[in-house]
C-alpha positions as MATLAB code, in Angstrom:
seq = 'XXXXXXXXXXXXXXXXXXXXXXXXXXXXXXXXXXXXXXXXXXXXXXXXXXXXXXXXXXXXXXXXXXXXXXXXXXXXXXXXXXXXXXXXXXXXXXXXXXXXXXXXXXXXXXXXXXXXXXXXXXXXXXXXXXXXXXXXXXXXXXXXXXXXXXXXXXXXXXXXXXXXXXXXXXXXXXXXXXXXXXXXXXXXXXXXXXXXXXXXXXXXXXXXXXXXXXXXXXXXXXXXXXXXXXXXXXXXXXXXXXXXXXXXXXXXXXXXXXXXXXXXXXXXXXXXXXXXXXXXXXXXXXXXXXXXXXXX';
ca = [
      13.926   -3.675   14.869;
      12.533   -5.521   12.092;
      12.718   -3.754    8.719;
      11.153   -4.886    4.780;
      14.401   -2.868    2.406;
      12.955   -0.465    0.786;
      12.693   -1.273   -3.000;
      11.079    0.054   -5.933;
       8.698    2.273   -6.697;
       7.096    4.362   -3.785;
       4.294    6.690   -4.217;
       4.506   10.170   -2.529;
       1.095   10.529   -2.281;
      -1.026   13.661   -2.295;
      -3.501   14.111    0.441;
      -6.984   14.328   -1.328;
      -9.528   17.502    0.097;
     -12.699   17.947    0.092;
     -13.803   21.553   -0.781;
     -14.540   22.841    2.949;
     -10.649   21.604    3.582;
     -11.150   18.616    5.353;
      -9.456   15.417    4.605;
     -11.640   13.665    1.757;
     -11.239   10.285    3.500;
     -13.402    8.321    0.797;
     -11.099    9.913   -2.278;
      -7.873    8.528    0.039;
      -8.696    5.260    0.696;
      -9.587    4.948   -3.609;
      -6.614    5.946   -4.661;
      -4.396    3.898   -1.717;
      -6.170    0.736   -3.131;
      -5.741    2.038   -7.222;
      -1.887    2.376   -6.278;
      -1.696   -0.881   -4.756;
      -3.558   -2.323   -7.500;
      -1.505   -0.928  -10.454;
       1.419   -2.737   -8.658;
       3.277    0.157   -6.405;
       6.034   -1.360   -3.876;
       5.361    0.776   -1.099;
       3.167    4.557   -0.095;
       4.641    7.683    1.122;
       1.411    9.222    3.151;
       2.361   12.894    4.512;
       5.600   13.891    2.707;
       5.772   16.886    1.054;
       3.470   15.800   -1.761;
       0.514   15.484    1.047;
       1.254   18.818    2.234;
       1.673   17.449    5.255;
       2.971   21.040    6.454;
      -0.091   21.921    6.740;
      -1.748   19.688    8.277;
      -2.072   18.886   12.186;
      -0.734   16.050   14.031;
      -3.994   14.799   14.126;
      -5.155   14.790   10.596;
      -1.758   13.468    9.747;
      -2.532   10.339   11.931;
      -5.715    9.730   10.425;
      -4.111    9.958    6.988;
      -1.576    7.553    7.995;
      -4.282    5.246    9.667;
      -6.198    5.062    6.921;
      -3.375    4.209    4.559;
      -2.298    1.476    7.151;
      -5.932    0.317    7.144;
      -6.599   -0.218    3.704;
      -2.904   -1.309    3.030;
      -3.921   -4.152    5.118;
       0.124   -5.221    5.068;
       0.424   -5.589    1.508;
       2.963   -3.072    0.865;
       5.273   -0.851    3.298;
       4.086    2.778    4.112;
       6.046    4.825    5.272;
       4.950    7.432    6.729;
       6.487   11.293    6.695;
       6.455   12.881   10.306;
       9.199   15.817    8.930;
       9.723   18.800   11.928;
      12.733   21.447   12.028;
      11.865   20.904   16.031;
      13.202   17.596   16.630;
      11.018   17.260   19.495;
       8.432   17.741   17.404;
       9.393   15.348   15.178;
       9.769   12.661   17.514;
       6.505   13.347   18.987;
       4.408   13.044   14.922;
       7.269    9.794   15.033;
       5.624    8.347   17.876;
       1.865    9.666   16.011;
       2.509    7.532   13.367;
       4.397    4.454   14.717;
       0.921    3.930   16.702;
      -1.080    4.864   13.617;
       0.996    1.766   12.185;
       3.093    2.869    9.988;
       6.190    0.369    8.928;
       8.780    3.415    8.540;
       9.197    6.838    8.873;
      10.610    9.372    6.330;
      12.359   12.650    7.807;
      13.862   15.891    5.643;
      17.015   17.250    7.444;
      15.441   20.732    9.334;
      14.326   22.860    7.280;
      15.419   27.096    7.942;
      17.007   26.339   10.806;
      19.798   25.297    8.334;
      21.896   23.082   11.083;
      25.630   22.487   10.267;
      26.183   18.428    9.463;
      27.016   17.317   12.500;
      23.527   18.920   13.645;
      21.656   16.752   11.180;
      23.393   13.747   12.199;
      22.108   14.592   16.017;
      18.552   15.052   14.595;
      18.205   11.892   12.957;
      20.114   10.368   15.985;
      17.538   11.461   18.692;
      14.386   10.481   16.084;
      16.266    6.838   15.851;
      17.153    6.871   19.519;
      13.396    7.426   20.684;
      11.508    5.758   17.790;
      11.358    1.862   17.117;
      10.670    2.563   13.453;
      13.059    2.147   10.633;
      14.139    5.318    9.357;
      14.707    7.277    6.156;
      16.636   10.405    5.420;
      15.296   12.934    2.955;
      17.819   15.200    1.100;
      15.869   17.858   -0.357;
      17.866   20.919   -0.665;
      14.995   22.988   -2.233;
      12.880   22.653    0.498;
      14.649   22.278    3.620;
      18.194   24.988    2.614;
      20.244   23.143    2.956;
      21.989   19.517    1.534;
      22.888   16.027    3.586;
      26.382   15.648    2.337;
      27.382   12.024    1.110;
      29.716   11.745    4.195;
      26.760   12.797    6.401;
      24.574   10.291    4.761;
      27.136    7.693    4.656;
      27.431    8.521    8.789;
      23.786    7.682    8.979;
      23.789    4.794    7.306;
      25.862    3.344    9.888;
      23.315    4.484   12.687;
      21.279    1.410   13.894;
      17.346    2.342   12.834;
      18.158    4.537    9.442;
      17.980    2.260    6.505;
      17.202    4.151    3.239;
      17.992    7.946    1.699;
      15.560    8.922   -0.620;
      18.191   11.512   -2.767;
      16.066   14.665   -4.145;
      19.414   16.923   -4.691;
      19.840   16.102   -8.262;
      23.045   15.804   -8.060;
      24.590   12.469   -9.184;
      27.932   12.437   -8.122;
      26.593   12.725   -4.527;
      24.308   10.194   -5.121;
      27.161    8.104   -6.493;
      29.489    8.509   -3.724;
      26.527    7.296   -1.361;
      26.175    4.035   -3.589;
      29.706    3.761   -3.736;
      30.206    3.024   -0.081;
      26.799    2.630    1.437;
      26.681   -0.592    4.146;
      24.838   -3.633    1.282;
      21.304   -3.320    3.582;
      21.360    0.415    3.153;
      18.635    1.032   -0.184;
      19.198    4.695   -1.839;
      16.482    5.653   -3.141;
      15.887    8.638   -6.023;
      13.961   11.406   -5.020;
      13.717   12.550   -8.436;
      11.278   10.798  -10.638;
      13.578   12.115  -13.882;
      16.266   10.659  -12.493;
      15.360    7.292  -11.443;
      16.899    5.426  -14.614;
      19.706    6.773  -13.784;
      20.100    6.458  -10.467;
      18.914    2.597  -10.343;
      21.654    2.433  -13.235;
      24.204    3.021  -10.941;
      22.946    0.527   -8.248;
      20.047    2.646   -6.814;
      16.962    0.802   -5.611;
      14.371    2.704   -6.805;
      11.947    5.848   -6.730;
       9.977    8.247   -3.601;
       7.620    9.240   -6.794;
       5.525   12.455   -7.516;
       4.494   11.022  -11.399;
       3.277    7.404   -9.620;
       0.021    9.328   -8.367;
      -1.365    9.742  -11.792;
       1.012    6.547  -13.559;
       1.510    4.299  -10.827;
       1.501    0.989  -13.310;
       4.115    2.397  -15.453;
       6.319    4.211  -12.968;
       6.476    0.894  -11.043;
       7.158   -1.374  -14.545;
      10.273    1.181  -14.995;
      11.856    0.260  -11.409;
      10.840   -3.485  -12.201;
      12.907   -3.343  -15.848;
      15.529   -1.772  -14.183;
      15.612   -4.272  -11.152;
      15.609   -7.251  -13.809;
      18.618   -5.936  -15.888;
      15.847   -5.056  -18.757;
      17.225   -1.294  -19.785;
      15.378   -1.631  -22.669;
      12.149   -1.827  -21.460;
      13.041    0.573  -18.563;
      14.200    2.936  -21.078;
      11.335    2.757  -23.403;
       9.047    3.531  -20.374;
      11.452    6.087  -19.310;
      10.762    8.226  -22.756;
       7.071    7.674  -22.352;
       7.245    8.744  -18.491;
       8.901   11.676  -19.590;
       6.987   14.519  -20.908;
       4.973   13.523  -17.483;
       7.637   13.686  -15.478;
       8.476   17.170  -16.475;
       5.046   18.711  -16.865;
       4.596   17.339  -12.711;
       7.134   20.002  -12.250;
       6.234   22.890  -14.171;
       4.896   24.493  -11.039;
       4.938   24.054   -7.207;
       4.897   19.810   -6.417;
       1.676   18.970   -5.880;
      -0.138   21.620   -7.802;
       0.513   19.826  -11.477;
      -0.277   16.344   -9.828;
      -3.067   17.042   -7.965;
      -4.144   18.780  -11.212;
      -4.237   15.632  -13.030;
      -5.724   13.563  -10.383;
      -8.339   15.877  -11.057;
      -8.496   15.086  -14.536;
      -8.947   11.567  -13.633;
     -11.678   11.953  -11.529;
      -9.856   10.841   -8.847;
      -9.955   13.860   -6.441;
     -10.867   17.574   -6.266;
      -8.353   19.693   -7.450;
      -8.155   21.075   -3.871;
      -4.953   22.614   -1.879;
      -4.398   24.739    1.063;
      -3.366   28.247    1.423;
      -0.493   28.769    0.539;
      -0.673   26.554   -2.664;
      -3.036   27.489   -4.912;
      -4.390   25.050   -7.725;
      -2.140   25.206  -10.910;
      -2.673   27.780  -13.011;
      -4.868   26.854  -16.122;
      -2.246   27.973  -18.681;
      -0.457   24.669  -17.778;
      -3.589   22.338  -18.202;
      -3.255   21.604  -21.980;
       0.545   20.533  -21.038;
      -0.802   18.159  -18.329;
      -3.259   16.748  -20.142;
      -0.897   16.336  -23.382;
       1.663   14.613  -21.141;
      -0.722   12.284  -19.226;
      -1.874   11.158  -22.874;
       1.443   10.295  -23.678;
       1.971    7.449  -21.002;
      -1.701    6.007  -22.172;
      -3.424    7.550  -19.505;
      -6.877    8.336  -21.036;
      -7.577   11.861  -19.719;
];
């Protein structure tokens, strides 16, 4: 199994719709070249960002073949194929390894809340039946419950999983996984607020919400930071973050997909059970896009 490390900044990206629901395939394939363009290192098609949990297998292939398509090879994408059924998540594995995807991104289950030795056997049946490279994704908010730093460090050493993209905001876990992580094992933050911080202490870069609306700056940060540059990755940092808190001040994607919206991008489209961001919130968007030079 052949696999590019995982570096930089990676775009979570949202699944555009069209107003009757469907996939707005034209809006997609835009923004995947736009990313590329403003310098991204790799996409994230179908995570939680894409609301991929509500979408079918089907329509999450076609997202992830399009991305493929019009990625041409230029940049990794790897794609999310997240189940609590690990059967099911080997089967959207298999989906998107023939869709061509060049990795896969799983969260631990989600309500089934398994102990840690029953997340290690999930990701160890997705590795054992898919030839994809594989990343873990700790996300205690969604899925319940947390990947422990032992449990991570226990994957790391499982041939296929190469990469941890760390949403539980807590550093000294994520610490203790750079700490003793094998050297070809890339932690990745999972928290675009945190990503100075977590490429400070050896990290390798971003999954990023804030890269959909400021992919050229979110991508110049990881860049600074790669290059020993804290300066400039702070400065960007400060100017990233009014953004980077404003993406958060409701449900992920409703802020973002709000200000894709602002840009023309996409429709400001989600489906039931999100609901588009409440307006109250717009003037804070818009306010905090301005402040990264994003003309809104």
């Amino acid at each position: 199994m052949k696999s590019t490390r995982l570096a930089g900044c990676g775009t979570a990206l949202v699944t555009p719709f069209a107003q009757g629901g469907a996939v707005d395939e034209r809006a997609l394939r835009s923004i995947v070249e736009w990313q590329i363009a403003e310098g991204v290192h790799f996409l994230v098609p179908c995570g939680s960002t894409g609301e991929a949990a509500t979408m079918t297998p089907e329509e999450q292939r076609r997202v992830i073949e399009i991305v493929v398509e019009v990625t041409n090879g230029r940049v990794p994408v790897v794609a999310g194929a997240a189940s609590n059924d690990t059967q099911r998540a080997i089967a959207l594995s298999k989906g998107a390894q023939a869709a061509g995807a060049t990795h896969l991104l799983h969260t631990s289950p989600m309500y089934n809340k398994p102990p840690q030795r029953g997340i290690v056997a999930h990701y160890r049946a997705i590795a054992d039946a898919v030839d994809l490279p594989i990343v873990v994704y700790n996300i205690p908010g969604r899925t319940g419950s947390n990947v422990e730093a032992k449990t991570t460090l226990a994957l790391a050493a499982t041939p296929g999983i190469v990469a941890v993209k760390e949403a539980s905001g807590n550093l000294g876990q994520i610490t203790d996984i750079l700490r003793e992580r094998p050297n070809e094992f890339s932690v990745l933050s999972g928290d675009d607020e945190l990503t100075l911080a977590v490429m400070a202490a050896g990290g390798d870069g971003i999954i990023s919400v804030v890269s959909n609306a400021t992919p050229r700056l979110m991508s110049e940060l990881c860049e600074c930071m790669r290059k020993g540059d804290l300066a400039g990755a702070r400065e960007r940092h400060f100017r990233l973050l009014p953004w980077m808190r404003a993406a958060f001040i409701e449900s992920n994607p409703l802020p973002v997909k709000a200000a894709l919206a602002m840009l023309r991008r996409i429709e400001n489209v989600l489906r039931l059970p999100l609901v588009p961001m409440d307006e109250k919130h717009s003037a804070m968007v818009r306010s905090a896009l301005a402040n990264t030079g994003v003309r809104v």
